[in-house]
C-alpha positions, 0 to 999 in steps of 0.5 A, a space after each residue: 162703326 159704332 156697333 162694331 166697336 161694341 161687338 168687339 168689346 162684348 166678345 173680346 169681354 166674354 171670352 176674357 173674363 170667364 171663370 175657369 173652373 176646370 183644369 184644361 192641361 190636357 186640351 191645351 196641350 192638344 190645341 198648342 200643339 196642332 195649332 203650332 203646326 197647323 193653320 186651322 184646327 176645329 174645337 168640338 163638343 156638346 154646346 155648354 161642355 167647356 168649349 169656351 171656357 178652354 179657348 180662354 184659358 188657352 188665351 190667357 196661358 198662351 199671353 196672347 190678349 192682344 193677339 187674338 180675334 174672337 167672335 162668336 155669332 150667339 152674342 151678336 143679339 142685333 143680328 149685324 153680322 149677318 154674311 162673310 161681307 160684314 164679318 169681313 169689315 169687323 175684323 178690319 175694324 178690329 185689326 185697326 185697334 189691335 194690329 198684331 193680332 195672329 189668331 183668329 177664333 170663330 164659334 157659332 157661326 155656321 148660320 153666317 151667309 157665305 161663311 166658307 168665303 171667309 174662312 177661305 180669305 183668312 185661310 190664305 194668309 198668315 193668321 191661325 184659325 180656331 173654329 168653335 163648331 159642331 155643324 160644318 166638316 171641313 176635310 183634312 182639317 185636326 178636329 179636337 173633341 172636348 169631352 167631359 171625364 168622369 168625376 171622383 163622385 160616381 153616384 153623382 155623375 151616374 144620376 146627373 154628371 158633374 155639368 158646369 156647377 150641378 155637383 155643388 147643388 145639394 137641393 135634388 129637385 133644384 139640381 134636376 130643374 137645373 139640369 132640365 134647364 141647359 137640356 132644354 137651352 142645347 135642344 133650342 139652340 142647337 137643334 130647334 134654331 140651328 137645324 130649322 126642326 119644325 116638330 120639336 115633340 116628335 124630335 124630344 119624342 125620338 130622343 125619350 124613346 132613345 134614352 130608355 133602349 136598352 138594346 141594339 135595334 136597325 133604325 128601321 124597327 125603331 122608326 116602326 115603333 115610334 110610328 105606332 104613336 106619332 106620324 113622322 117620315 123615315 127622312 125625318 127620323 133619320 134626321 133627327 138622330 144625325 142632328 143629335 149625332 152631330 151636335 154630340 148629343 147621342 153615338 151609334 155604335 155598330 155590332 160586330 159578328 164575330 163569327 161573321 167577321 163583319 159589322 151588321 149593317 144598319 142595326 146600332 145601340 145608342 149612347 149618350 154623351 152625357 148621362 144628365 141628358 139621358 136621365 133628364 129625359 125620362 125624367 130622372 127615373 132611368 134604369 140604373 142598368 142603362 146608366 151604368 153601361 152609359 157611363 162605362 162608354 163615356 169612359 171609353 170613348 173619353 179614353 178615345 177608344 173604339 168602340 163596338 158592341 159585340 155578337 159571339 153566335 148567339 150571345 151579345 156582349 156589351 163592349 169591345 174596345 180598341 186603340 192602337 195595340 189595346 184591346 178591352 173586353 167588357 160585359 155588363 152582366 145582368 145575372 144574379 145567380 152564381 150558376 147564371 155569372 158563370 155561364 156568361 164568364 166561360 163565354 167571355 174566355 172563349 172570344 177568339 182575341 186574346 185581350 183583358 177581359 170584365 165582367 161587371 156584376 151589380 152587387 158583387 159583395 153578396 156573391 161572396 166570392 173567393 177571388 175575382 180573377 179567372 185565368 184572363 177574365 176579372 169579376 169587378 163591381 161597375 163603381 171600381 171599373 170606373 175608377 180603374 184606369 183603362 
């Protein structure tokens, strides 16, 4: 009885004093409203983006502190909630002290023995349910994805993002240390722990090789070229890329045919959620061209676009965006010349459907151009797509 009492005041303390740093009206809005309507919703996202920090605002903006259950599997350091059996007796413990309780939030505890037989209990009665997981789909159940947006600083966040208090350290070699530090905090407990990977170089390998593609390649070819170095199996590789998919690390994204009318099928450009990670893995030295076309899919997939890299016969064009009735062309050109420019403008006005169309172009002022928008197709620098509202 004892050691449950302290789990609880160790978790019922760590979710009630954090320090909020960000304005989550957003998110709240989306959990009050699926959870008003809904008896289980799921939070997802990176491990250290947010995620507990917003479940605590919401706590304390919905008055609900004597109304909640929380626990979270990574503060249970004596290992004593080890299956659904146990989990079960400290939530009856808890609802002997706090008799009113209504939610119950549950983070990290995909590793707990015959966990579903819990949810399933609880799922039954009368409590809403918050679950705080990257790890397990549960079908029919309102996934909400807390994604990190972009800064008012975009040199920072093309370079190291704005990750927890990163953007308040001047120090540049503190800042990477930093930085390398939660890297390496998410790949231990979320890859190494989490999914039993054995091989933690061939994983950082894969995921090195991947920050520094800067194409679109069938999982097959790049599993070739990292073969030609590292011995790893086909079904290794391909789980090491779902782990980062699931744990929100890395995206695929698929190219379309235009003149196919179809997705190619198993050929992807990967993209990373963050740009700090992608940065840190080759060690801060990154080509900027990558970090620009990172952060402009970080902004879309912000936006909640869908996102597809496109083919018009033999040109490849960097983004086609959808949602609902909206659709984005943009390309990243990597041109210079005016003549160069040109050709890829004419290009991007002859895809078929007709929508708003970027073409972004590195260094835009020494062009001296005499204006920017060309029947439906607007000439814009990387820094102030950005900033456009999309």
């Amino acid at each position: 009885m004892q050691f449950f009492n302290e789990i609880i005041n160790s978790n019922r303390n760590y979710i009630l004093e954090k320090n909020i740093t960000k304005n989550h009206k957003i998110y709240l809005e989306k959990i009050v409203n699926h959870i008003n309507k809904e008896k289980i919703i799921i939070i997802t996202w990176l491990k250290n983006i947010w995620k507990t920090e917003i479940i605590s605002d919401f706590i304390a903006k919905t008055k609900i502190q004597d109304r909640f259950f929380y626990f979270n599997k990574d503060l249970d350091f004596d290992n004593i909630i080890k299956d659904n059996y146990s989990l079960d007796n400290l939530f009856n413990v808890y609802l002997d002290l706090y008799k009113n309780t209504k939610y119950i939030i549950l983070q990290n505890i995909s590793q707990i023995n015959w966990i579903k037989e819990f949810l399933w209990k609880i799922h039954k009665s009368d409590y809403k349910i918050i679950i705080i997981w990257n790890d397990i789909k549960i079908p029919n159940i309102t996934e909400i994805e807390i994604k990190n947006n972009l800064s008012e600083n975009i040199e920072n966040d093309l370079l190291y993002w704005n990750i927890w208090k990163s953007y308040q350290l001047t120090d540049t070699i503190i800042k990477k240390e930093y930085i390398k530090l939660i890297v390496d905090n998410i790949f231990l407990n979320k890859i190494i722990n989490l999914k039993l990977v054995k091989n933690i170089f061939l994983y950082k390998l894969i995921l090195t090789k991947i920050a520094k593609l800067d194409c679109f390649i069938f999982q097959r070819e790049l599993h070739r070229n990292i073969e030609e170095t590292e011995k790893i199996a086909l079904r290794t590789f391909m789980d090491y890329i779902d782990f980062s998919i699931q744990e929100k690390i890395i995206y695929k994204i698929e190219l379309y045919d235009f003149k196919k009318e179809k997705i190619i099928l198993n050929k992807y450009k990967y993209f990373f959620s963050d740009n700090w990670i992608r940065n840190s893995l080759s060690n801060f030295n990154l080509d900027k061209n990558i970090l620009i076309e990172n952060l402009i899919f970080i902004k879309l997939n912000y936006n909640n676009y869908l996102i597809n890299w496109w083919l018009n016969w033999i040109f490849e064009f960097s983004f086609i965006a959808t949602k609902n009735d909206t659709k984005i062309y943009i390309h990243i050109s990597k041109e210079t010349e005016r003549q160069e420019i040109n050709k890829e403008m004419n290009k991007l006005q002859k895809v078929p459907w007709k929508a708003k169309r970027y073409l972004v172009i590195n260094n835009i002022d020494k062009l001296n151009l005499k204006k920017y928008i060309y029947d439906d197709v607007e000439l814009i620098g990387a820094e102030e797509l950005l900033k456009k509202s999309l």
